[in-house]
C-alpha positions in Angstrom: 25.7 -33.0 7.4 27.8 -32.3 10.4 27.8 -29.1 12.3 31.0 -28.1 11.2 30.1 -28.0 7.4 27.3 -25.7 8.0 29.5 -23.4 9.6 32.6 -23.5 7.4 32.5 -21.3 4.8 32.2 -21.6 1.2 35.1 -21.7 -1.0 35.7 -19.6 -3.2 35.6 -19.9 -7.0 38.6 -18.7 -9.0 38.2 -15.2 -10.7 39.4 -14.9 -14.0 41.1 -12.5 -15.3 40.0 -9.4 -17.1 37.1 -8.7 -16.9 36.6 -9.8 -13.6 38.6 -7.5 -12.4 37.6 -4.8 -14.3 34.3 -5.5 -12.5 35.2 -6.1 -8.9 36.9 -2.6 -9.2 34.0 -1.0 -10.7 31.6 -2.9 -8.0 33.3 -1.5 -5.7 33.7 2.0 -7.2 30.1 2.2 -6.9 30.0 1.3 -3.4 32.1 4.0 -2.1 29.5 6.4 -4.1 26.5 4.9 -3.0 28.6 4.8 0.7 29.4 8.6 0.6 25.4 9.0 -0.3 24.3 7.3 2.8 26.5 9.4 5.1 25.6 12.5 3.4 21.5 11.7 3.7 22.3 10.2 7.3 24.3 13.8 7.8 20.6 15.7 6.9 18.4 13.2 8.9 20.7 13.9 12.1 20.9 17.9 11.3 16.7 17.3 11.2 16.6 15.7 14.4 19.0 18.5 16.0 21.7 16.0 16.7 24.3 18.0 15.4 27.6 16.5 16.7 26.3 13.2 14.7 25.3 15.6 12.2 28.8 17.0 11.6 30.4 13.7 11.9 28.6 12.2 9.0 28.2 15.1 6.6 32.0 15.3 6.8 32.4 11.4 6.7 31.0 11.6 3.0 33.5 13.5 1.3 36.5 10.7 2.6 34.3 8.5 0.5 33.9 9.8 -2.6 37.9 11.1 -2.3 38.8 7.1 -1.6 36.2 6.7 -5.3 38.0 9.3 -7.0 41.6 7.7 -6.0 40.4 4.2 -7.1 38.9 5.5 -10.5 42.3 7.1 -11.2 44.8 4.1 -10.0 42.4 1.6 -12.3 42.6 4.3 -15.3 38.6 4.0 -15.5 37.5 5.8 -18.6 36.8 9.8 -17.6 33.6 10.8 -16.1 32.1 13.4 -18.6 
């Protein structure tokens, strides 16, 4: 094994169509939740700690994430949340 093997990377597989997709867009739906989570608890850890410039920055960082879910679930047509 030569050295540049190990640091190529890997190729990527072909995705199929379908449901694939479907998923990838849904992964990635749930990221931007879970991402808008993690600013908002990092936004109350900060506010704890009387850092409130960082405070501010992430507790209004969280909303731009769950806007950027909301676009995504409509552009994919995602069934409606109830």
């Amino acid at each position: 094994m030569t050295l540049s093997t190990v640091i190529s990377a890997p190729e990527e597989e072909p995705r199929a169509s379908g449901d694939a997709a479907g998923a990838s867009l849904r992964a990635l739906h749930a990221r931007l939740l879970e991402n808008a989570a993690l600013r908002r608890m990092r936004g109350l850890e900060r506010r704890r700690s009387q850092r409130l410039e960082d405070a501010s920055y992430w507790l209004n960082a969280a909303p731009v994430a769950v806007r950027k879910a909301s676009a995504l679930r409509e552009e994919a047509s995602f069934a409606p949340l109830p």
